[in-house]
C-alpha positions in Angstrom: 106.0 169.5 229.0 107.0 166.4 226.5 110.7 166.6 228.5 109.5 166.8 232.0 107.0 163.9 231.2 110.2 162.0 229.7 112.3 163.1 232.5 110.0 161.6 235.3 109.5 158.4 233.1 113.0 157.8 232.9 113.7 158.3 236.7 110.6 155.9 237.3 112.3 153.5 235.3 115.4 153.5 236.7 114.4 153.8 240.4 112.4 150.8 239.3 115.5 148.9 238.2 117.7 149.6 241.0 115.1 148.7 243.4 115.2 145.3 242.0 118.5 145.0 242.8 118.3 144.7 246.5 116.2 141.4 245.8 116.5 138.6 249.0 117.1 136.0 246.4 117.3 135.4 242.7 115.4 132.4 240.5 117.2 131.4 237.6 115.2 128.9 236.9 112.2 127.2 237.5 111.7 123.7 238.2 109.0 121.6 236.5 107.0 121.6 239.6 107.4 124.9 240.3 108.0 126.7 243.2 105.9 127.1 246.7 106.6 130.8 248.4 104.8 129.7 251.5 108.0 131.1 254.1 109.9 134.0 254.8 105.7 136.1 254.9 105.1 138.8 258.0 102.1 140.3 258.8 101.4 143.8 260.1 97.9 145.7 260.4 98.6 149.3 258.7 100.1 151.1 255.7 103.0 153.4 256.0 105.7 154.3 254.1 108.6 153.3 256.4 107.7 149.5 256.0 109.2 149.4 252.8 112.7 150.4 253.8 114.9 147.7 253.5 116.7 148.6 257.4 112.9 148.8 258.8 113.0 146.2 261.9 109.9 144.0 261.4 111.4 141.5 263.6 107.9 141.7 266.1 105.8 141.0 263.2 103.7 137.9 262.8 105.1 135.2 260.6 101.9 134.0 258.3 101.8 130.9 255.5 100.3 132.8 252.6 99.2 129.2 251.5 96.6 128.9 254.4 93.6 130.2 255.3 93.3 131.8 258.7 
């Protein structure tokens, strides 16, 4: 049971890591200011699985500024 528990914990971990690979963009750095992630946001009532894969067209999706109110 302690090597299946392992086991899973380790592919978490790694499915985690290459996951984060596939990143739009990288930030090496912040600026003093920081940084405003107001673009780039789409909108779409619902929850299913397919919306998270990276080829999933959400190109009829609304655009939405995260840093407004509605």
């Amino acid at each position: 049971m302690k090597s299946l528990t392992l086991t899973l914990l380790f592919a978490l971990i790694c499915g985690f890591v290459f996951a984060q690979k596939t990143a739009v963009f990288k930030i090496d750095s912040l600026p003093t200011q920081g940084i405003l992630l107001d673009k780039g946001w789409k909108w779409h009532g619902g929850d299913n699985p397919e919306f998270a894969k990276p080829d999933f067209d959400d190109s009829a999706w609304e655009g939405i500024d995260p840093t407004k109110d509605k």
